[in-house]
Structure formats: structure tokens, C-alpha cells
C-alpha positions, 0 to 999 in steps of 0.5 A: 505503553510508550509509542515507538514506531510508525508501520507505514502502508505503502501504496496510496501511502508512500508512493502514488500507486493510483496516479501510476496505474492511471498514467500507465493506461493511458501510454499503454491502451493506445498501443494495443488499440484500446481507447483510454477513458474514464469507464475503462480506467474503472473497469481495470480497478474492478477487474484486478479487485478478485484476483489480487484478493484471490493472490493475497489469500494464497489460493493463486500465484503472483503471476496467476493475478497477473494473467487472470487480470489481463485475460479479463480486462482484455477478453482474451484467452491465451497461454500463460506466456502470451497472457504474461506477454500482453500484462508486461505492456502495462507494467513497463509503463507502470513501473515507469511512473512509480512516484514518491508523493511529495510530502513523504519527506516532511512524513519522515522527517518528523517521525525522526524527529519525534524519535520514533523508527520507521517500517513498511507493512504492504500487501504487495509481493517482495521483489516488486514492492522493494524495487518501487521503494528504491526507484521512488527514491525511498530505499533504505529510508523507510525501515524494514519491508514486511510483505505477503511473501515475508509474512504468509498473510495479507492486511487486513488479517491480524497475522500481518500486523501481528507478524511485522510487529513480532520480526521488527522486535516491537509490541503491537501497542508500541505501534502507530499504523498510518494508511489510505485504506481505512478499513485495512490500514486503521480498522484492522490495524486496531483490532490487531492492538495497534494504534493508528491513524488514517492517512485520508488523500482524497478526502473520503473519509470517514471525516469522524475519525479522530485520528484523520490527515489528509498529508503527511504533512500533518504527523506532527500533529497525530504523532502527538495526539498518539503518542499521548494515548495509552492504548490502541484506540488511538 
């Protein structure tokens, strides 16, 4: 089946979600009197885990996530609005480091130029994926945006993927699925028919993987080595 589109992660994919969420801690923990270090930016990481998972389920609102992650990072109780009140202070300074990584143009350009079309499957909420694509200075240069609240499932359920496929109008074979996150970007990605590959930053691995980059500068290469496949083993 001849390989048509690239669905694109987002976060860790497109635009540097970790160097945000770091940077946003260290502006922020000081005005509240917290000192930023190494253990707390590892707390933060753990603590969101569950309640994000908990949001993508379905089983807890967009902005439950938010309360319940700040009440247990900072080990308050409170009501709903001073619980919203104390997450915002890290928003602000998140939203404000929203970055494009520096190899998505080169990304794109060569998808355009292996005639192929571009979409974005994430696992964030609408409004606020759609404002971080237009503030990093991606908006309308990626192709349709299938989020949670679009499709009713998260990554790695195969609904997602199937679902983004069906509303793009592609099959899932015609499909090249490209992420951080190994498990939810490449493994799920395949069992869902599609082909993939992973898209390794920080040099994690698995170092196995065929289909493996550390850039998006290097999707001249897999895009080839894709399109060259017949199926979603890719």
C-alpha cells in the first residue's frame, strides 16, 4: 500500500514540551517559595503521570487534572478555584516557553517534498494543543489536529489512531506514525495497522529499532526506508 501521510506526535515530537515544563518550574517555584531542583522537577513528572492518565481515560475533567496535580505537588487542599488559581501560576510561565524544536522545518520540508501530507495526532486537549502549534509558529503548517476531545480516546488505544486516520480520509497502511514515545507513538501505532517510526531525542532507545532517528532531520532517510515497505512493520 503506497504511503501517503505522516501523523505527527506533538509533544517531544514538534514542540519541546519537556524543556517547557522545566523552564516554567524554575520561573515559577521561586515565587511561591519552593526552591527548583533536580528532585523537584522529578516529582512534578511523577505526580501529573496519574491524573493526565486518569483525563485521557475519560474518568476526570481537563481541568480535575489540573487541580489534582497541583494539590499533590504542592500539598494543598483547597477549593476548586484556589486550586485553579495556584496551577495557572505555572501555566503562564509554561505557555510562555512553548518552542518549536529547531529541526521541524527540515521535518516538514521533506515530507512536502516526498509528496506526502501532514496531520498531528496528540493526546492533549483541543484548545490548548491548537494554541501551542500557533504560538510556536506551526499553525496551519501541520495539517488537521486530532486531539482527546476530537476523537473520545487517547494514544495508545487503537481508536485514536484508527479514528484520525478515518476523519483524515486516509487508510491506516497509508499512514507513517512519527513520535517520542515509543510505546505510545510506534508500538501502539502498529498495532493499530499503521506504519511507524520513532523519533528517539534523547537517545533512549530501544537502539534496535530499525525505524529509529534522533532528528527530524533524518526523514529523508525513514521516509524512504517507509515508503519501500508494504505494510505496517515498518
Amino acid at each position: 500500500m503506497e504511503l501517503r501521510g505522516v501523523l505527527l506526535d506533538l509533544d517531544g515530537t514538534l514542540v519541546d514540551h519537556r524543556g517547557a515544563a522545566e523552564a516554567a518550574l524554575r520561573d515559577w517555584l521561586p515565587e511561591i517559595g519552593v526552591p527548583f531542583t533536580s528532585a523537584a522537577l522529578a516529582r512534578w513528572t511523577t505526580v501529573q503521570e496519574p491524573h493526565l492518565a486518569a483525563w485521557r481515560d475519560g474518568r476526570i475533567s481537563f481541568a480535575e487534572q489540573r487541580r489534582r496535580r497541583a494539590r499533590d505537588f504542592l500539598g494543598i487542599e483547597g477549593s476548586d478555584a484556589e486550586l485553579d488559581e495556584a496551577f495557572a501560576g505555572y501555566l503562564s510561565h509554561y505557555e510562555a516557553h512553548w518552542r518549536a524544536y529547531d529541526d521541524v522545518t527540515d521535518g516538514l520540508a521533506a515530507i512536502t517534498a516526498a509528496g506526502l501530507v501532514t496531520a498531528v495526532l496528540t493526546n492533549g486537549a483541543r484548545g490548548q494543543q491548537r494554541q501551542k502549534l500557533e504560538r510556536s509558529g506551526l499553525g496551519g503548517r501541520v495539517g488537521p489536529v486530532f486531539t482527546v476531545d476530537d476523537l473520545g480516546v487517547a494514544k495508545p488505544h487503537a481508536g485514536a489512531f484508527l479514528g484520525a486516520c478515518e476523519q483524515w480520509g486516509l487508510a491506516p497502511g497509508e499512514v507513517l506514525s512519527v513520535g517520542d514515545n515509543y510505546d505510545l507513538d510506534v508500538i501502539a501505532a502498529r498495532a493499530a495497522g499503521l506504519r511507524a517510526a520513532h523519533l528517539d531525542r534523547l537517545g533512549e532507545g530501544p537502539v534496535g529499532e530499525p525505524h529509529r532517528m534522533t532528528s527530524l532531520r533524518e526523514l529523508n532517510r525513514l521516509l524512504s526506508a517507509a515508503r519501500q515497505s508494504a505494510g505496517p512493520a515498518a
